[in-house]
C-alpha positions in Angstrom: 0.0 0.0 0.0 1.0 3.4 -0.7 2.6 5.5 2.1 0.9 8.6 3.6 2.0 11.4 5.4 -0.2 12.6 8.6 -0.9 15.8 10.2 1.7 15.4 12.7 4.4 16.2 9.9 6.3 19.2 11.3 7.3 20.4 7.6 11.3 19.6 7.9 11.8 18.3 5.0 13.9 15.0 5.6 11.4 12.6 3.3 11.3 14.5 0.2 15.4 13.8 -1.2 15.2 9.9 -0.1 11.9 9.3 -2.5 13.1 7.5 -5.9 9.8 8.2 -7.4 9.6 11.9 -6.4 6.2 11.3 -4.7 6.7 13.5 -2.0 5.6 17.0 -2.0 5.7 20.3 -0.1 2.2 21.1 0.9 1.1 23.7 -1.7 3.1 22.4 -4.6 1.4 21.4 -7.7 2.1 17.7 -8.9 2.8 15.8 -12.3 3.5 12.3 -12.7 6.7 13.4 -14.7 8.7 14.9 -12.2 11.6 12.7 -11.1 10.4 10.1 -13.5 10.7 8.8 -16.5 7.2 8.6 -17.7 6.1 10.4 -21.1 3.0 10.7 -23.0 0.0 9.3 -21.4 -0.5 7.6 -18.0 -3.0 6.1 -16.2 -3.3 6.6 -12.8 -4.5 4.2 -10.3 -8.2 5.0 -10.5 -7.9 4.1 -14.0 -8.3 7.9 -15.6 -5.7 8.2 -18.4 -3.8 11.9 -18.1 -0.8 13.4 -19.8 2.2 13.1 -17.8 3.0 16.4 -18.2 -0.6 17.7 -16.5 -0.1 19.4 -12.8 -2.6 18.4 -10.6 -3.9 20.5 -7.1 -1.8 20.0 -4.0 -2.8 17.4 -2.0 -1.9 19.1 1.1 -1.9 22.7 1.3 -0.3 22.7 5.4 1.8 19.7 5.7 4.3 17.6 2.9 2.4 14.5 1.1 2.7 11.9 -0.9 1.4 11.1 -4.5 -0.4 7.7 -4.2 -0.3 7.3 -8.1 3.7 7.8 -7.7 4.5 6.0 -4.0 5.9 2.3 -4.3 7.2 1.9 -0.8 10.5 2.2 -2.1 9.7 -1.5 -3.5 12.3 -2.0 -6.1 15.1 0.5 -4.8 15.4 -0.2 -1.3 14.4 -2.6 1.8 11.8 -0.6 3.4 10.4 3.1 2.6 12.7 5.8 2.8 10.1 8.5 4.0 9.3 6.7 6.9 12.8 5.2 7.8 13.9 9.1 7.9 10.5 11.1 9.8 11.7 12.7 13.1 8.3 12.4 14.0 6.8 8.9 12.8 4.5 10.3 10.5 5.2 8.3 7.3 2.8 5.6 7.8 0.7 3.1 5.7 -2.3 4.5 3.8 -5.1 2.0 4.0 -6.9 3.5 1.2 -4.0 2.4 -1.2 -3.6 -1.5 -0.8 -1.1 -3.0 -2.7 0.5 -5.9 -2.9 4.3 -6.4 -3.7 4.0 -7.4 -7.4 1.7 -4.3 -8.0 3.5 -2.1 -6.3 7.0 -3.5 -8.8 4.6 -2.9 -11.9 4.2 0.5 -10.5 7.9 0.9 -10.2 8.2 0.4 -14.0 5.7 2.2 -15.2 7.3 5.2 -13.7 10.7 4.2 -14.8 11.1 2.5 -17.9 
């Protein structure tokens, strides 16, 4: 499942650098499924809707730092456990139970955004 990022962040800063797929955020910033990745063209995102990866979407956070579910892979593929959450001062990289995925998906995730 994908990671999420809870109101308890205190905005430092220490996940953003260690996510390979770019999925992390400042609260505020606009998004694309492009940035840090290798994906051109069209995608489609998890709740099957098929966007250009150069399209910015809303913030999903305005106060606090977040994560892109569409981009988060758990760091499957690049690294033993997620980076996010092995670097939060405060424990607030946690599991998003509205994302469940299992290994394999999250791997076929991992490829779509870097081919």
């Amino acid at each position: 499942m994908a990671i999420k990022i809870t109101d308890e962040c205190i905005n430092c800063g220490a996940c953003e650098p260690e996510c390979p797929n770019n999925a992390i955020y400042e609260g505020g910033v606009e998004w694309a499924i492009k940035d840090g990745t290798t994906v051109t063209g069209n995608y489609i995102l998890m709740d099957g809707e098929t966007v250009s990866a150069d399209k910015h979407f809303e913030p999903i956070s305005t106060d606090v730092y977040y994560i892109v579910p569409d981009k988060c892979t758990e760091c499957q593929g690049f690294h033993e456990e997620p980076q996010c959450a092995a670097v939060c001062p405060v424990d607030c990289c946690v599991p998003d139970e509205m994302y469940k995925e299992t290994v394999e998906e999250l791997m076929n995730k991992k490829e779509k955004l870097h081919i």
